[in-house]
N, C-alpha and C positions, 0 to 999 in steps of 0.2 A: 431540517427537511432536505431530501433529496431533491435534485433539480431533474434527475432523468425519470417519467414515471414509470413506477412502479404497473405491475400484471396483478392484481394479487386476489382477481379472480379467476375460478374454474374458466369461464368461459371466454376471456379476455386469454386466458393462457392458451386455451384452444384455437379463438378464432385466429390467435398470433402463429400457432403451428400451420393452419392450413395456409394462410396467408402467402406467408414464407414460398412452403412446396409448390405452391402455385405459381407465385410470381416466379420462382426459378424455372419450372417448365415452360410456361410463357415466354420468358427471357431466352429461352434455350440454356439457360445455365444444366440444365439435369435433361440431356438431350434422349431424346422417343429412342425406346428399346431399352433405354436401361435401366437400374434397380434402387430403389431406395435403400438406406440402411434401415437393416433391422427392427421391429418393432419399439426391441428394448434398447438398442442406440437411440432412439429416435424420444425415447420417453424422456431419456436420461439428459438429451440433448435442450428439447425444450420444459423440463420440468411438470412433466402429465404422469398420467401411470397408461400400463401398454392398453387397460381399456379406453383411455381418454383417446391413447393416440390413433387405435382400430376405429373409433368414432370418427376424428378425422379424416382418416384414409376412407369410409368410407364413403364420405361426403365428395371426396376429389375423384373416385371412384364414380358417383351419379355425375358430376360435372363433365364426366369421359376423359378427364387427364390421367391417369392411372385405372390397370387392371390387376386383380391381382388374382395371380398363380399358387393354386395349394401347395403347399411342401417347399417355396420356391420363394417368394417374394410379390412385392409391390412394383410393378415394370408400368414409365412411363409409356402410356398409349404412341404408338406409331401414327403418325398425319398424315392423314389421306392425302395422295400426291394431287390431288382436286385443290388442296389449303389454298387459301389464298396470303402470303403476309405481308403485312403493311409495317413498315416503319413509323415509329414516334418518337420524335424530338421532345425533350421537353426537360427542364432542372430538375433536380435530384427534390425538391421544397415540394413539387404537386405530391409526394407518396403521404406527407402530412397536410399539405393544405386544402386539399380536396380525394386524401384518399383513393389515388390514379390506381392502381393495382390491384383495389375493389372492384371499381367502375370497369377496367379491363378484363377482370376475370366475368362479372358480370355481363357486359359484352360477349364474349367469347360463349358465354353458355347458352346468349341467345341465336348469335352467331357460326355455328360450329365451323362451319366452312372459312371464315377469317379468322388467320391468326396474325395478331398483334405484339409485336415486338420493339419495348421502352425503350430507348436509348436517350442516356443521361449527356445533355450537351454543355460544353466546354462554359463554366458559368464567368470566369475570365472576360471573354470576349463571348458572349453568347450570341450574338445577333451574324457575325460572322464566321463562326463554327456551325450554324444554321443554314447561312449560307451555301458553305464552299460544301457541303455535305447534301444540300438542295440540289445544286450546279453537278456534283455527280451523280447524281441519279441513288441516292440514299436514302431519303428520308420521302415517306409523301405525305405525313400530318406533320407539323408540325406547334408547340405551345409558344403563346406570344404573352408577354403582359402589355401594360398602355403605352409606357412610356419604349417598350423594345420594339414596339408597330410603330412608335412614331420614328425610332431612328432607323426601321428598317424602311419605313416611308422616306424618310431624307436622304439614306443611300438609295434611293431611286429601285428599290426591290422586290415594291407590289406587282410588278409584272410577274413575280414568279411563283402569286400566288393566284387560288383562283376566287373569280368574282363572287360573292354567293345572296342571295337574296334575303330583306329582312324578315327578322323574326319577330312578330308583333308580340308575340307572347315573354318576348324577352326586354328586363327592363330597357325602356331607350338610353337612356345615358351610360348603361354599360356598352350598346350598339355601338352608339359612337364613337370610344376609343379605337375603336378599327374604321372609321371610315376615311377616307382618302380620295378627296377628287370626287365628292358624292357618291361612293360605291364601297361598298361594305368587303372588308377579305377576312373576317376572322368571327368566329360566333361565340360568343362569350357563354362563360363556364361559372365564373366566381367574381365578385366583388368584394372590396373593403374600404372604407375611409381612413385616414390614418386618426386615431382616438391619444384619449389621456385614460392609459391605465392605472390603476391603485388599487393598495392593499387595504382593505377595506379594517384586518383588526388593527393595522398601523394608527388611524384614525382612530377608529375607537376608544383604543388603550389611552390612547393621546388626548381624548377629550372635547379632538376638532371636528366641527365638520368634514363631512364629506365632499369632494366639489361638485360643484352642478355647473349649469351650463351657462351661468353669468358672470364663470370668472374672467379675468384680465390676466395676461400673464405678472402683471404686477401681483395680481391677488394670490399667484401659486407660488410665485418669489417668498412672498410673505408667509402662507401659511407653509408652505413646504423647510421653512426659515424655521420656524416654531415647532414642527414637526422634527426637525432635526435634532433643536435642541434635545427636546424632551426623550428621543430616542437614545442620542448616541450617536445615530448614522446619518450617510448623504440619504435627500430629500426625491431627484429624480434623477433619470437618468436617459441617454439616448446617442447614437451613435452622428455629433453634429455636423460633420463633413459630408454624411449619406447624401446624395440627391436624393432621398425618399424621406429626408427630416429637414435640411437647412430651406429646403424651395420652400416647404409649408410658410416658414417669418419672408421669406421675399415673395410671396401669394400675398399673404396678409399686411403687408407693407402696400401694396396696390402698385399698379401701372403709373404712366405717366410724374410729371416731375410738379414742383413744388418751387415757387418764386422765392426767395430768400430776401430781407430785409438791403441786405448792400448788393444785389440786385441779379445774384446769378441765380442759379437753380440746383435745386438738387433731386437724386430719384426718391419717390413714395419706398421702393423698395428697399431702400439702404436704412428705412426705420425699422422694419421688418429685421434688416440684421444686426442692427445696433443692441432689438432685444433680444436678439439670438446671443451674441456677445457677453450682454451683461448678464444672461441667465446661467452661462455654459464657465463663467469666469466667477460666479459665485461661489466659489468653495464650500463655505456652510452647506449647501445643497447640492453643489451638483461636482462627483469625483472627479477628480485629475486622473481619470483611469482612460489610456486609447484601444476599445477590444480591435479585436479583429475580425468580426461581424456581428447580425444582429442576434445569434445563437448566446453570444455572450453578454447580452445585456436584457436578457430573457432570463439567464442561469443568475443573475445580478436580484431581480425582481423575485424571483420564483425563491431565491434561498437568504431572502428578507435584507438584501446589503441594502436594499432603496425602496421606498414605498411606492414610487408611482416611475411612467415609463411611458412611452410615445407608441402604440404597439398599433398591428393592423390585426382585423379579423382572424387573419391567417396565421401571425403568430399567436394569436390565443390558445391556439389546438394543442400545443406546446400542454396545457395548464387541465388540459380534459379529463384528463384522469388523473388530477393531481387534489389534494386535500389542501388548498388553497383558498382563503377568503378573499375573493377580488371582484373589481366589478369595472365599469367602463363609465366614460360623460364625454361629451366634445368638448375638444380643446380649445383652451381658453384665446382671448383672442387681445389685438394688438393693442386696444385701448379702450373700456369700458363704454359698453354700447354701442361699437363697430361690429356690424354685420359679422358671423362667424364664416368661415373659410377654414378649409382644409383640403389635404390632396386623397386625391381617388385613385386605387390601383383596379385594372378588372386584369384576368386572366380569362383569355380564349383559346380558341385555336382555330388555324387552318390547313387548307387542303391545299397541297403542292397541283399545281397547272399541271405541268407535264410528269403528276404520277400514271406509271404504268397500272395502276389500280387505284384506278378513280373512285369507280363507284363505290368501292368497298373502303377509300377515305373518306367518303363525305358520310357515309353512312356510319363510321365512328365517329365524325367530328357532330354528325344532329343525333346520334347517339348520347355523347356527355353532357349535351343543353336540352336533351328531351324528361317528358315530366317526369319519367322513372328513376332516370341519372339523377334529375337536383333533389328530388326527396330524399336518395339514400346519401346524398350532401347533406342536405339538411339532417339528415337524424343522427349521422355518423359523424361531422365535426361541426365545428364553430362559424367557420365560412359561411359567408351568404351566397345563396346561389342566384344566378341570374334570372334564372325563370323567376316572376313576381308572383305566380303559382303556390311555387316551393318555396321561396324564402320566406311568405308570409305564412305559412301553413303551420299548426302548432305541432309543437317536436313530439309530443306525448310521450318520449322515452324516457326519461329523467333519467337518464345514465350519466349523459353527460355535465361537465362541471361548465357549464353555461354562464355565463353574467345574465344579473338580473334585468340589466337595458340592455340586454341582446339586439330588440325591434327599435332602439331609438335612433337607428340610421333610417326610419323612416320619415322621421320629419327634418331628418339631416340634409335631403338632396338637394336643397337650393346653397345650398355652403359647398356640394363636392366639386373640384377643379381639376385639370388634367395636366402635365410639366407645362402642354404647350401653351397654357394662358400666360405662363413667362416671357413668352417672345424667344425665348433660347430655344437652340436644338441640342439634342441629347450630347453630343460631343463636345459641346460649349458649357454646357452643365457641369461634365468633367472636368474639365479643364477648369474651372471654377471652385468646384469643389477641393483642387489642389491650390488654387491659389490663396483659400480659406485655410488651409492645414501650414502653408506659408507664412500665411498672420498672425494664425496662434503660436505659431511656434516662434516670434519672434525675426523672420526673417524678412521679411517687409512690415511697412507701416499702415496704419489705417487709410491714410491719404492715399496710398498707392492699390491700395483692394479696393478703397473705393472709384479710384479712376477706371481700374481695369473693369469693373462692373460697367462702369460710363463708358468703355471702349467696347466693350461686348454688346451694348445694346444701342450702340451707333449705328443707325441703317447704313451708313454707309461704309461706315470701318466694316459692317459683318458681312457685307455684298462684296468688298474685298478676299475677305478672309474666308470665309464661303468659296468663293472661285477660286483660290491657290488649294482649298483643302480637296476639292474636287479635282484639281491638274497633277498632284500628289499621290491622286490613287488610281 
């Protein structure tokens, strides 16, 4: 099986030609006055024939981004010096996770007088490339997820966004990941919990059940154990040093400390990462393999190296057009019987303060959360959209390769948690997450990650460390 999908429809190959041409007009990449190539370039390029591709043009044509000239070509429309453009921030991930370049063409055609220009921010340091690009007068949308509002919250930088009012119509606990100091800066677009993926003929062939939602991670140790045998291959797989997978076992680990028989204490969350340990140190199940993001442990899943996989909504989309049997359950949890817990990512966005085109920010930012926006989310990927509107609305297209408990994040919501129920801040997180990659690798000991855990969440070691990091910048 191939990992990248395949087009291997007429109209999947089409909507992908206009897609393309758009977004590059949009971008300014094929800038106003000038020509498209040829019909027959253009065939040959995306794999249509010249009447597939005259269909297209003519579509981009009613959209008013291209006219075309008899005897002469296909000429990007010139923009009325009226245009208004707006800058958007936002990672290179929202073109699949919610399909941004739909919703922006979409925009634009209701819009004509604003134009919208993506720009892909520095995914490194994203919250600071967002920044320094705010601070000059570059961007005035910009895309946040939870945990990049919270650390744009603790670099003290909600001032440079603007206030905005809630949205009743939008679930509340997605609301909340932006709120700060009781006041809302960001309007959410998409949520996900993070799940337990699996290959559903892995199972099958194998004779095991499938999991549901009363397992223990002991229970996925075990059947994933047995699964392995019988296949051949590792069991699961997930990138453990992520701050978007190791937090899940110190969530589920709990807050607060525990009395020890010779009479000290220790943290709830350091059980959370002892199963983290003993799952990731299983060999039988789970590879000695370090990718180097989550794209590779998608490509792991999708071309059968492992049967199941830690994924959120968002990397589902990956699988939509792929002939793939999989399906989703909530993840299994720290001790048989213990309350399930998992982490929640939402993605929004907001409206820079001092953009010189306000009005025409905010009106793309209640654009992407209005009901038109989440519907053609919902019908178009796997993402849940924030409107409760639209994400409970049924898909009716069956196009897409949807899991069949798509809707069981609706009785998921009392399990979804945010980084900041850690007590950590984002750059502590970091810093943690290296000190975990430290441990496995041998260069410290268990006793020494777990102090530094114990030193991280010392009010008053972090009131220190907190004040030097703040004098440092």
């Amino acid at each position: 099986m191939s990992y990248k999908s395949d087009r291997p429809t007429f109209q999947e190959r089409l909507d992908h030609f206009v897609n393309v041409i758009r977004t590059d007009i949009l971008n300014g990449i094929r800038q106003e006055g000038t020509y498209l190539p040829s019909e027959s370039t253009l065939a040959k390029q995306f794999q249509l024939s010249n009447k597939s591709i005259r269909k297209g043009l003519d579509q981009l044509v009613e959209e008013g981004l291209i006219v075309k000239i008899d005897r002469v070509g296909s000429m990007v429309t010139p923009h009325s010096k009226e245009t208004i453009t707006i800058n958007f921030g936002c990672p290179l991930s929202l073109t699949t996770d919610f399909m941004i370049d739909e919703l922006i063409a979409e925009f634009s055609r209701r819009n004509p007088g604003i134009h919208v220009r993506r720009i892909t921010l520095n995914p490194l340091n994203y919250v600071r490339s967002a920044e320094e690009m705010i601070q000059n007068g570059l961007l005035d949308v910009v895309a946040l997820n939870s945990p990049q509002f919270q650390e744009w919250h603790e670099l003290g930088l909600t001032p440079l966004l603007e206030e905005l009012a809630p949205d009743k119509a939008i679930y509340p606990i997605t609301e909340s990941a932006f709120f700060a100091e009781d006041k809302v800066y960001a309007r959410p677009v998409s949520f996900s919990p993070v799940v337990l993926c699996y290959n559903k003929r892995h199972f099958r062939e194998a004779g095991i059940p499938e999991p549901d939602s009363y397992w223990s991670w002991d229970d996925l140790i075990g059947i994933t154990s047995e699964l392995a045998d019988r296949r051949g291959r590792h069991g699961i797989y997930f990138l453990p040093a992520s701050e978007n997978r190791y937090s899940i076992f110190l969530l589920q680990g709990g807050r607060g400390r525990k009395e020890l028989p010779d009479g000290s204490g220790r943290l709830h969350m350091l059980e959370g990462l002892d199963k983290l340990h003993e799952l990731i140190n299983n060999r039988r199940i789970f590879p000695n393999y370090w990718a180097q993001g989550n794209d590779e442990t998608i490509r792991l899943f999708a071309e059968g190296q492992v049967s199941a996989i830690l994924a959120t909504y968002f990397n589902l989309n990956e699988f939509a057009n792929m002939d793939l049997e999989y399906d989703i359950c909530p993840l299994p949890t720290l001790r048989l019987g213990d309350p399930q817990k998992t982490l929640m990512l939402t993605i929004g966005t907001a409206v820079v303060r001092q953009s010189p085109a306000k009005e025409a920010a905010i009106r793309f930012m209640e654009f992407l959360s209005s009901a038109d926006a989440q519907m053609l989310i919902k019908q178009k990927t796997i993402s849940i959209p924030a409107r409760k509107e639209a994400a409970e609305a049924a898909d009716g297209t069956g196009v897409i390769n949807r899991p069949s408990r798509y809707y069981m994040y609706r009785e998921m919501f009392p399990s979804f948690a945010y980084h900041r129920e850690l007590g950590l801040q984002i750059r502590e997180l970091r810093t943690f997450s290296r000190f975990l990659k430290e441990y496995w690798s041998g260069m410290i000991d268990e006793r020494e990650l777990h102090g530094r855990l114990e030193g991280w969440l010392n009010p008053a070691d972090r009131e220190k460390r907190r004040a030097a990091a703040v004098k440092r910048e």
